[in-house]
C-alpha positions, -999 to +999 in steps of 0.1 A: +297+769-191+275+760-162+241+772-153+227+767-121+192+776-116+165+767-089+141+746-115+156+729-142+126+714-155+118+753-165+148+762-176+150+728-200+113+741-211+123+773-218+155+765-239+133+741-256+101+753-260+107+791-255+104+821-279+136+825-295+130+860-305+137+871-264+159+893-252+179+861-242+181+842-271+189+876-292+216+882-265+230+842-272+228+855-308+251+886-309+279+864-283+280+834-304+268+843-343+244+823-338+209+817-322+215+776-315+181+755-315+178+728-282+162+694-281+146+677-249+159+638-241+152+615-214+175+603-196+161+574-177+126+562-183+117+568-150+129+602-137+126+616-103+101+641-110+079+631-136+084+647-171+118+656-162+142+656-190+177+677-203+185+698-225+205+688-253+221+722-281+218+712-317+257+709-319+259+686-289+284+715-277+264+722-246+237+701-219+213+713-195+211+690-166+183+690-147+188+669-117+153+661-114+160+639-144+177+611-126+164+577-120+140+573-092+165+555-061+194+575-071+214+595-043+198+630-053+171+632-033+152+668-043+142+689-010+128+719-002+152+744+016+137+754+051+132+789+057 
């Protein structure tokens, strides 16, 4: 499964630091029998936006990528689209 989302950094916070009594999480809970926990690692020590980090399920089964996570120099560059 793949989850795109316009800020990772949130999404990785709320996986990680959210409620899990939401209607989310309760919603993740009836699909897969259970309600799985989520841990934050770094993946460089420098990222691209500071604090930056993925999201990593307790059974390893599943990662959030935020691409703001990626070394400093690397060839994703984050932009804001013009309106």
């Amino acid at each position: 499964m793949v989850e795109v989302v316009s800020s990772g950094g949130d999404r990785v916070r709320d996986l990680v630091d959210g409620r899990h009594t939401d209607s989310q999480a309760r919603a993740a809970a009836q699909m897969w029998g259970v309600l799985w926990n989520w841990d934050r690692v770094p993946l460089v020590d420098r990222p691209a936006q500071p604090g930056a980090a993925i999201a990593v399920r307790e059974d390893s089964g599943a990662v959030l990528l935020d691409l703001e996570a990626t070394p400093v120099g690397s060839d994703y560059v984050a932009t804001t689209p013009v309106r």
